[in-house]
DSSP file (Angstrom, degrees, kcal/mol; ACC not computed):
  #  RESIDUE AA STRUCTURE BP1 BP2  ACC     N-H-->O    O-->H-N    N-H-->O    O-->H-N    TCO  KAPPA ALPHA  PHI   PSI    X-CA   Y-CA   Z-CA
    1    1 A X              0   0    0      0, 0.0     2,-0.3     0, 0.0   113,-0.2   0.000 360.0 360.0 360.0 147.3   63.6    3.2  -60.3
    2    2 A X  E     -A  113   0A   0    111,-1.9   111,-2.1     2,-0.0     2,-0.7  -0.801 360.0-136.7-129.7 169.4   65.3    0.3  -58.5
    3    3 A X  E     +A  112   0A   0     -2,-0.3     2,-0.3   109,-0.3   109,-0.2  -0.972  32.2 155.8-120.3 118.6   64.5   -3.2  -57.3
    4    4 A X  E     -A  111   0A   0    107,-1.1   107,-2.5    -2,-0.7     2,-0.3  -0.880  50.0 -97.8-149.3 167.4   65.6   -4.4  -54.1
    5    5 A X  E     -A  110   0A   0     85,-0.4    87,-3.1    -2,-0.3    88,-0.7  -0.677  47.8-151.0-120.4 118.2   64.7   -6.9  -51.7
    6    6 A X  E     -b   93   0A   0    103,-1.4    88,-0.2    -2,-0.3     2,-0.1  -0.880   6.8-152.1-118.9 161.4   62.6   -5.0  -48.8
    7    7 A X  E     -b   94   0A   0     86,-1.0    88,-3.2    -2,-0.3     2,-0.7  -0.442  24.3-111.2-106.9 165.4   62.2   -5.7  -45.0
    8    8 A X  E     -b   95   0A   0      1,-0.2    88,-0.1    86,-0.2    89,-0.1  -0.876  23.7-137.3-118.7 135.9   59.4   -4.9  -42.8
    9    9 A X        +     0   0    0     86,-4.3     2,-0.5    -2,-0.7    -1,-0.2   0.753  34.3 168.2 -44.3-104.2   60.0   -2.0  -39.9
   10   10 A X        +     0   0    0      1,-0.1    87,-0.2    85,-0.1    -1,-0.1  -1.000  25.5 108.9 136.3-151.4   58.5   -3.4  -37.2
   11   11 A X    >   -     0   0    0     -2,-0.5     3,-1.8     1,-0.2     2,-0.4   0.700  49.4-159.9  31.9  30.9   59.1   -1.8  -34.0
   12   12 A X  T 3   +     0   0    0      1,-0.2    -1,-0.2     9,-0.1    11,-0.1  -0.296  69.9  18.4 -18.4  92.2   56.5   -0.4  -33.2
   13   13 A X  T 3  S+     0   0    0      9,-0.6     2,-0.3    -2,-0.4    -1,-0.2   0.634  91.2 119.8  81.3  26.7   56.9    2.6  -30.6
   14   14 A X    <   -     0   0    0     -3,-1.8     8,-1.7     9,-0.0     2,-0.4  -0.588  65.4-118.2-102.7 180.0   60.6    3.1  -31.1
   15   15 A X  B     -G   21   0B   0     -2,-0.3     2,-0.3     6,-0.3     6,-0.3  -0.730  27.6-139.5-103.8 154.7   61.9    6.3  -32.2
   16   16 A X    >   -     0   0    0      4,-3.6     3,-0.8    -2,-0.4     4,-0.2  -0.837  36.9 -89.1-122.6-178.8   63.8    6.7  -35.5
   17   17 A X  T 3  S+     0   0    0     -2,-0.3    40,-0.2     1,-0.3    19,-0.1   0.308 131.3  47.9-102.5  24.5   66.5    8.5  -36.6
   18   18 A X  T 3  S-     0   0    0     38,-0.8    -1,-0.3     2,-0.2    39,-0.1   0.669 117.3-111.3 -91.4 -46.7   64.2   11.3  -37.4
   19   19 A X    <   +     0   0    0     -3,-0.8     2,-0.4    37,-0.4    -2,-0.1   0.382  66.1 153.3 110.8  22.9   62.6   11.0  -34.1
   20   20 A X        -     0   0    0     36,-0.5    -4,-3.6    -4,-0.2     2,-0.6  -0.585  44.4-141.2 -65.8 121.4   59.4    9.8  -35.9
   21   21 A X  B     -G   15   0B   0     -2,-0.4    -6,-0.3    -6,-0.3    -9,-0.1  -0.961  41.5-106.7 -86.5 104.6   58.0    7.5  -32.6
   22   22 A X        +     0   0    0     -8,-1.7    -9,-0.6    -2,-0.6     2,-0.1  -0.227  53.3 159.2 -41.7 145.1   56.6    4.2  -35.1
   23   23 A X        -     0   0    0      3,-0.2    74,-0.6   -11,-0.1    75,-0.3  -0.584  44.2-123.2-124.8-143.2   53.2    3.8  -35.7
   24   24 A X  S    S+     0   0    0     -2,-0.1    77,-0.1    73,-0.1    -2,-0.1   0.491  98.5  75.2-132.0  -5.0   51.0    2.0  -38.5
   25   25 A X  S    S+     0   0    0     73,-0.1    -3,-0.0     2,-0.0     2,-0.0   0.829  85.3  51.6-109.5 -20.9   49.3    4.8  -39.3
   26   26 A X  S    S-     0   0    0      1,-0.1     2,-0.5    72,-0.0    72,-0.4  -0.636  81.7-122.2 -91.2 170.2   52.0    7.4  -41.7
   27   27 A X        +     0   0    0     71,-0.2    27,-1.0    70,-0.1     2,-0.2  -0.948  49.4 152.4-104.8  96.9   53.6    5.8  -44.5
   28   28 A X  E     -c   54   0A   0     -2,-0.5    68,-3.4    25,-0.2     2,-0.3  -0.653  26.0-161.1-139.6 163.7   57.3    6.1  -44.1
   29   29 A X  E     -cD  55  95A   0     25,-1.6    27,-2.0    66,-0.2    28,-0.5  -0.812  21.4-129.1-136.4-167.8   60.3    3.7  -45.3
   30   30 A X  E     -cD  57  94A   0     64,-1.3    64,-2.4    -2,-0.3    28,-0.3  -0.898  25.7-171.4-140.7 131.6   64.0    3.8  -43.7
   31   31 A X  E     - D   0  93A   0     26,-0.8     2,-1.3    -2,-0.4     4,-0.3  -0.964  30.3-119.9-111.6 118.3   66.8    4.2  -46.6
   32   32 A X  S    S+     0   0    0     60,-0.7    37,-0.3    -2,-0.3     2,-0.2  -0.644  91.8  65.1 -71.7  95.4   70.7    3.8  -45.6
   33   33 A X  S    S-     0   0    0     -2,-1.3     2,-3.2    30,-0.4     3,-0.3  -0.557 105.9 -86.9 171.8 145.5   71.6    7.4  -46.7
   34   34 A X  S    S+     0   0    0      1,-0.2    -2,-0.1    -2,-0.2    24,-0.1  -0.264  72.3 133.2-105.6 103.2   70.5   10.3  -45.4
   35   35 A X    >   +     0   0    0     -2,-3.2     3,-0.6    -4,-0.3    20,-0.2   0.317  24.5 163.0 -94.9   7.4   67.4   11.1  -47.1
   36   36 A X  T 3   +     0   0    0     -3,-0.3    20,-0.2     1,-0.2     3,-0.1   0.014  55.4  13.9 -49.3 122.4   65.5   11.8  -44.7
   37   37 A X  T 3  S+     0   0    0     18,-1.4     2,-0.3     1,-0.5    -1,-0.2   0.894  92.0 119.6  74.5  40.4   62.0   13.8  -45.4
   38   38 A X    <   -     0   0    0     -3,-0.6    17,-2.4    17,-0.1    -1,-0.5  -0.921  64.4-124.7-109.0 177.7   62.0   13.2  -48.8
   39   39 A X  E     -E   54   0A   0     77,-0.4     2,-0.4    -2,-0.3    15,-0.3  -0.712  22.1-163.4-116.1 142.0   59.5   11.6  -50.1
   40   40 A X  E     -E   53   0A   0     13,-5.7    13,-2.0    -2,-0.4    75,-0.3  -0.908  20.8-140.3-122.9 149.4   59.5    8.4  -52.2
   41   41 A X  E     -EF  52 114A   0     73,-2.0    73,-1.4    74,-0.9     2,-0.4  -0.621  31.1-176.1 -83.8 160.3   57.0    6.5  -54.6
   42   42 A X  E     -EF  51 113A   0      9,-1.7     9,-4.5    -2,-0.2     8,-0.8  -0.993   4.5-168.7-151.2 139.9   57.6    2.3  -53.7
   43   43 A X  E     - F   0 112A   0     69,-1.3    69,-2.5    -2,-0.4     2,-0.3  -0.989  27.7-125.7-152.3 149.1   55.6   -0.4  -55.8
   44   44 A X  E     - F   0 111A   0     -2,-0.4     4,-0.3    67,-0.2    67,-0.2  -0.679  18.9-157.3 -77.6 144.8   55.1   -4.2  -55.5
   45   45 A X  S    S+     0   0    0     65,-0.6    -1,-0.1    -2,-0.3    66,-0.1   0.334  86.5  69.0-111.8  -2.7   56.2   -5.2  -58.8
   46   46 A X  S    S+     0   0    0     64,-0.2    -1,-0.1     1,-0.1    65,-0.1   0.948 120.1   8.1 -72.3 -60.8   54.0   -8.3  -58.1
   47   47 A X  S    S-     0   0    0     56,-0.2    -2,-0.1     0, 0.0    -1,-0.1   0.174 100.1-109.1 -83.1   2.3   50.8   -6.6  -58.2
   48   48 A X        +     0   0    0     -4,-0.3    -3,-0.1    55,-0.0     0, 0.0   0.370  60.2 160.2  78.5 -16.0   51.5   -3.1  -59.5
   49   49 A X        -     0   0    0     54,-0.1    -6,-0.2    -6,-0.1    -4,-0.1  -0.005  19.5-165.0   3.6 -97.4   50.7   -1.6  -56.1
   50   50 A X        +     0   0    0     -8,-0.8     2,-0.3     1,-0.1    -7,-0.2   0.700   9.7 178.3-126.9 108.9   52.3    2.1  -55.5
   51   51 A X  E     - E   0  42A   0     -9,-4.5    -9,-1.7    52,-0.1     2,-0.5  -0.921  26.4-139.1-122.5 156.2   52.7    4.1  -52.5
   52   52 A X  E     + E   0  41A   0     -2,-0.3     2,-0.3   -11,-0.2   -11,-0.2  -0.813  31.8 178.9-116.2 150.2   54.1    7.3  -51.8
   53   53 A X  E     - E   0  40A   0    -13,-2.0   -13,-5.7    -2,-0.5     2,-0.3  -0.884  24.2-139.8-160.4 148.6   56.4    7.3  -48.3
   54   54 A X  E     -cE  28  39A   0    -27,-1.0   -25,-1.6    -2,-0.3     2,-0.7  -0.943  27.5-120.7-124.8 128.0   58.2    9.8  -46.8
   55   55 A X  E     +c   29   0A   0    -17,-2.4   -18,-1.4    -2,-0.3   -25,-0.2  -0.594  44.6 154.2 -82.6 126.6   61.4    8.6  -45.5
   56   56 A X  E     +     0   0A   0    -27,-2.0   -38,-0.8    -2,-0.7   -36,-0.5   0.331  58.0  53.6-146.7  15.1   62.0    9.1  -41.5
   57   57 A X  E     -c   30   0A   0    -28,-0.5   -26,-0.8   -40,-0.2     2,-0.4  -0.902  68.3-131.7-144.2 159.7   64.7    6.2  -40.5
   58   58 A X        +     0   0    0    -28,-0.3     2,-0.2    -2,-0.3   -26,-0.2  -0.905  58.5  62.8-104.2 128.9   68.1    5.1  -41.7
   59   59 A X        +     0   0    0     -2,-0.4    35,-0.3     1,-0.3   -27,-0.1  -0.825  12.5 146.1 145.4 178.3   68.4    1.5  -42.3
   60   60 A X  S    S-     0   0    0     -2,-0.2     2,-1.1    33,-0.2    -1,-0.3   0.421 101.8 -41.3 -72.9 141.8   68.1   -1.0  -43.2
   61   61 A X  S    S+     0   0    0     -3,-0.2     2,-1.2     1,-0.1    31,-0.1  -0.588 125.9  37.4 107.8-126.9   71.9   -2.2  -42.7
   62   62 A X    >   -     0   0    0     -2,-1.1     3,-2.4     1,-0.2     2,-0.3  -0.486  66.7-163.1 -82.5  69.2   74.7    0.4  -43.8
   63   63 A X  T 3  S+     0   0    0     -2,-1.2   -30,-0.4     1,-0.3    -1,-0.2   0.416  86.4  59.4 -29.1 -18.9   73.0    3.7  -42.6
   64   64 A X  T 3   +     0   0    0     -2,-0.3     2,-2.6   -32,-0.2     3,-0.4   0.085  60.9 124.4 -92.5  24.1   75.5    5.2  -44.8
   65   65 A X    X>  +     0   0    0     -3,-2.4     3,-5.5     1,-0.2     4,-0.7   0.137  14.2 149.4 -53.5  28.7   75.1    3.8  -48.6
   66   66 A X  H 3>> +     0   0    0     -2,-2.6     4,-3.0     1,-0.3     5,-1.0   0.840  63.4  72.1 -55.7 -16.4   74.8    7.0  -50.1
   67   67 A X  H 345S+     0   0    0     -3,-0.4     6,-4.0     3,-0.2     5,-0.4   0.872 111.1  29.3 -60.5 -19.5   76.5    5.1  -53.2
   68   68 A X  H X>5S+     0   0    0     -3,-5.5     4,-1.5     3,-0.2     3,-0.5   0.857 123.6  44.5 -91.8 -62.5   73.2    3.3  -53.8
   69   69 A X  H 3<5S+     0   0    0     -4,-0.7    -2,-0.1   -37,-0.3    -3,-0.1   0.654 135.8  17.7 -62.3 -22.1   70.6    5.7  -52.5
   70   70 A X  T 3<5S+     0   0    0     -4,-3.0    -1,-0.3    -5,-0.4    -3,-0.2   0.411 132.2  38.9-133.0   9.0   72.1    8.8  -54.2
   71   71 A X  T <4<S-     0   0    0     -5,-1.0    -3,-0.2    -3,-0.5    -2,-0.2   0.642 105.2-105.9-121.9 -14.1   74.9    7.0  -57.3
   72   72 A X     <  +     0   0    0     -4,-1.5     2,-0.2    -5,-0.4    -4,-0.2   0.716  69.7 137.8  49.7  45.4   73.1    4.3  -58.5
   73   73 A X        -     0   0    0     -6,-4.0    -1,-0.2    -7,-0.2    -2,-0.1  -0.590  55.3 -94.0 -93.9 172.7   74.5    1.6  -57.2
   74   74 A X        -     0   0    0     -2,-0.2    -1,-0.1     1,-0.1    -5,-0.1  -0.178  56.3 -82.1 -73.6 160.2   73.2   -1.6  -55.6
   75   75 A X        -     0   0    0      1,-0.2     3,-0.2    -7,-0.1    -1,-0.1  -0.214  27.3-142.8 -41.1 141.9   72.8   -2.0  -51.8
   76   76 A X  S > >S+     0   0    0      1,-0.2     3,-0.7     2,-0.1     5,-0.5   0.554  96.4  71.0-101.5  19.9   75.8   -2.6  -50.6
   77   77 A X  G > 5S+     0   0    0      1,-0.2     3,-0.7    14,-0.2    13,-0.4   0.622  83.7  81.6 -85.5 -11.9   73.9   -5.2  -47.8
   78   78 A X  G 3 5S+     0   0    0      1,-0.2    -1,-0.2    -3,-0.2    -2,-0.1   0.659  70.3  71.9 -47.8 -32.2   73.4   -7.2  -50.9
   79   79 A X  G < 5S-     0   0    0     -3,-0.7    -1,-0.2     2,-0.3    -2,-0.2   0.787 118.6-106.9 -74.6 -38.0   77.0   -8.5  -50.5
   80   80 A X  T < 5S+     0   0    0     -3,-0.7     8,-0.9    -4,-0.3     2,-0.4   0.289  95.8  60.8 131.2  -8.2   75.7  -10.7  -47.4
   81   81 A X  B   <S-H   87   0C   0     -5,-0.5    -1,-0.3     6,-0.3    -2,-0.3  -0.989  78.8-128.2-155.3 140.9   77.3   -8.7  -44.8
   82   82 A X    >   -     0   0    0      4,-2.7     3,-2.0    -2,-0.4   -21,-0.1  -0.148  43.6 -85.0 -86.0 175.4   76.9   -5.3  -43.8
   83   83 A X  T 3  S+     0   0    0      1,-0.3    -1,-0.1     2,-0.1    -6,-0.0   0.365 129.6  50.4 -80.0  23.2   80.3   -2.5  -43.3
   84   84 A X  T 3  S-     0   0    0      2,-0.1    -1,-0.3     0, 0.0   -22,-0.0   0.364 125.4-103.6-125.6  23.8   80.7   -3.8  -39.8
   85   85 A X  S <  S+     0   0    0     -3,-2.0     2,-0.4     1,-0.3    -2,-0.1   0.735  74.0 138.9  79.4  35.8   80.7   -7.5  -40.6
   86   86 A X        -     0   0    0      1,-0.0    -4,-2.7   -25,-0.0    -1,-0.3  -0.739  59.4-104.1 -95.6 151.8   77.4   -8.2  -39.5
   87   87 A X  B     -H   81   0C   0     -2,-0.4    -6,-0.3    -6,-0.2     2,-0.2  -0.593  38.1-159.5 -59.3 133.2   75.0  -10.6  -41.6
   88   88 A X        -     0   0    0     -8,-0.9   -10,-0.0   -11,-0.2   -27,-0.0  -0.474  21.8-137.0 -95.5-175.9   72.4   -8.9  -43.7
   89   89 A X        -     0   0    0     -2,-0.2   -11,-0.1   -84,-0.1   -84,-0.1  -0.307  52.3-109.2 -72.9   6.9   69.2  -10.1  -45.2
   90   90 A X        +     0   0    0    -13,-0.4   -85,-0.4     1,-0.1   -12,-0.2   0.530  66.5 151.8 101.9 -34.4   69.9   -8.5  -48.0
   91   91 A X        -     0   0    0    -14,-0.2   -14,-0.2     1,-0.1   -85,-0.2  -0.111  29.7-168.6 -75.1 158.3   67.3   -5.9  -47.7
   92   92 A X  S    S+     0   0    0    -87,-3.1   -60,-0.7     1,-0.5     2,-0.3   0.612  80.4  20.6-111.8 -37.2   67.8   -2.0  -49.5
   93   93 A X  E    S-bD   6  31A   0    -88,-0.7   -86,-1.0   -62,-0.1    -1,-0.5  -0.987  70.2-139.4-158.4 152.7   64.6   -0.2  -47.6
   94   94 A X  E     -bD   7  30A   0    -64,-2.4   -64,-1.3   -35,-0.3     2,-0.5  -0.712  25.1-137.5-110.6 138.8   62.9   -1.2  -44.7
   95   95 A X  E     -bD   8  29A   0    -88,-3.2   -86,-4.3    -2,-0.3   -66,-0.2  -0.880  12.6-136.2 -91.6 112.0   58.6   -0.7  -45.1
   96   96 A X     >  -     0   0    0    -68,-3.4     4,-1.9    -2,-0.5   -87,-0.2  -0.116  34.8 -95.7 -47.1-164.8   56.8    0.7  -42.4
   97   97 A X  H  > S+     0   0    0    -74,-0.6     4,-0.9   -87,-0.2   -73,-0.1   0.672 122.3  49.8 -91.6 -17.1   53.7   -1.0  -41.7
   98   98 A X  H >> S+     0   0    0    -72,-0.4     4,-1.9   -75,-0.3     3,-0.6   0.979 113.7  47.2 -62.7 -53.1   51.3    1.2  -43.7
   99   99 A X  H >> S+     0   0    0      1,-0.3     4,-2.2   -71,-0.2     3,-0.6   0.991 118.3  42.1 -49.8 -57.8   53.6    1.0  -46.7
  100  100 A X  H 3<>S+     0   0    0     -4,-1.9     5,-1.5     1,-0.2    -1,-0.3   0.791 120.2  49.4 -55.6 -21.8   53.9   -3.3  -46.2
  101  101 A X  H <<5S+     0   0    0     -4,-0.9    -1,-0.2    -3,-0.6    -2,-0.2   0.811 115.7  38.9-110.8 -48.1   50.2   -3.0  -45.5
  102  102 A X  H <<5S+     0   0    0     -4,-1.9    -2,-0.2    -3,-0.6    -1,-0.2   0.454 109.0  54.9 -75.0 -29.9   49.4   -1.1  -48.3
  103  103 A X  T  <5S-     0   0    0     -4,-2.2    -1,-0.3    -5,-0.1    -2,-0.2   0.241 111.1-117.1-100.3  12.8   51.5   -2.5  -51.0
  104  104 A X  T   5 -     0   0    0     -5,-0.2    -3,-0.2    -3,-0.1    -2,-0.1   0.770  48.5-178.0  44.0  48.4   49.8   -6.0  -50.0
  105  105 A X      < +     0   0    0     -5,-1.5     3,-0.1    -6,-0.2    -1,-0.1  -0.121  22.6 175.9 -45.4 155.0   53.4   -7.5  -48.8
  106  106 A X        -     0   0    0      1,-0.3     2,-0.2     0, 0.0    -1,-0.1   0.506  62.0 -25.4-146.5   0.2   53.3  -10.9  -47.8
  107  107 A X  S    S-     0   0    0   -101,-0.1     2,-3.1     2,-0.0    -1,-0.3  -0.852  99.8 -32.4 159.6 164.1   57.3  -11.6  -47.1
  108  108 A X  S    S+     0   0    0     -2,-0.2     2,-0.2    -3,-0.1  -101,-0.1  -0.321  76.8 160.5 -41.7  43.6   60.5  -10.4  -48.0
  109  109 A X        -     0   0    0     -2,-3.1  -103,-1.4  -104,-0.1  -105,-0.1  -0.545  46.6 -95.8-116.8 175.8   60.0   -9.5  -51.5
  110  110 A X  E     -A    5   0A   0     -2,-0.2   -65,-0.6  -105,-0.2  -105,-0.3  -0.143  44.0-172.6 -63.5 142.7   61.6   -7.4  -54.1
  111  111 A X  E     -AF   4  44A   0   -107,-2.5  -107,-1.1   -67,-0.2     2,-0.8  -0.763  20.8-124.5-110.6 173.2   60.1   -3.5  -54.4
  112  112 A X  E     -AF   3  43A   0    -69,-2.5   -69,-1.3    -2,-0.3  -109,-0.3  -0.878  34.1-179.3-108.4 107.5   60.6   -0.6  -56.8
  113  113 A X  E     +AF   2  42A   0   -111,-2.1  -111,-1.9    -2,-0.8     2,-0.3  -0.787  10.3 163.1-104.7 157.1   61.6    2.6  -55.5
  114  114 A X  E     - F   0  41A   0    -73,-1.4   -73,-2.0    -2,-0.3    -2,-0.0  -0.950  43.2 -95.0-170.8 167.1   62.4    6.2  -56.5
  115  115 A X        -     0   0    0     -2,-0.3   -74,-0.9   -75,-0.3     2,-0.2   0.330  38.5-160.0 -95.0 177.3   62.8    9.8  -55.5
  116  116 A X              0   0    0    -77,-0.2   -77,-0.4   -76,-0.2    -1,-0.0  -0.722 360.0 360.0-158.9 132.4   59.3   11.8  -56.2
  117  117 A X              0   0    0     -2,-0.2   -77,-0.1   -79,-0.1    -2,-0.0   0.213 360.0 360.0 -55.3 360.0   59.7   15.8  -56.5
């Protein structure tokens, strides 16, 4: 399990780079690596929360990190700038809004995440 600083999708009624059209109602996160359609547990480490998300976007950031998402290293959006020189936030996995909703998010705070079989 890891700890990283997470962001909230948003975007409502865009497509992702499943072709999941956002809503509020599945519980999905976006991971820079392509995991897409596996499925992850994520927990508020503030309140013990847990939810299980199914991954259906790339993002936030370096859409390619597989060094974090599959070596166990940190995000590499952590560094302050993402690999095309843009500023990050920081963030490692972006919440839909079920997941933020669900995990009783209130900001930009840290989560746990990890793979689920």
């Amino acid at each position: 399990m890891i700890t990283v600083k997470a962001t909230r999708e948003g975007l409502v009624g865009d497509r992702t780079a499943s072709g999941y059209i956002i809503d509020t109602y599945v519980p999905f996160v976006s991971l820079p690596a392509d995991a897409i359609g596996r499925f992850v547990r994520v927990t508020n480490p503030e309140n013990g929360k847990s939810v299980i998300a199914i991954v259906l976007d790339k993002g936030p950031w370096n859409i390619a990190d597989d060094n974090y998402v599959f070596g166990g290293k940190r995000p590499q959006a952590e560094t302050g700038t993402d690999l095309f020189g843009r500023p990050t936030n920081g963030a490692g996995i972006d919440l839909g809004e079920k997941v933020y909703r669900q995990l009783g998010m209130t900001g930009n705070n840290p989560v746990s995440w990890e793979f689920i079989s």
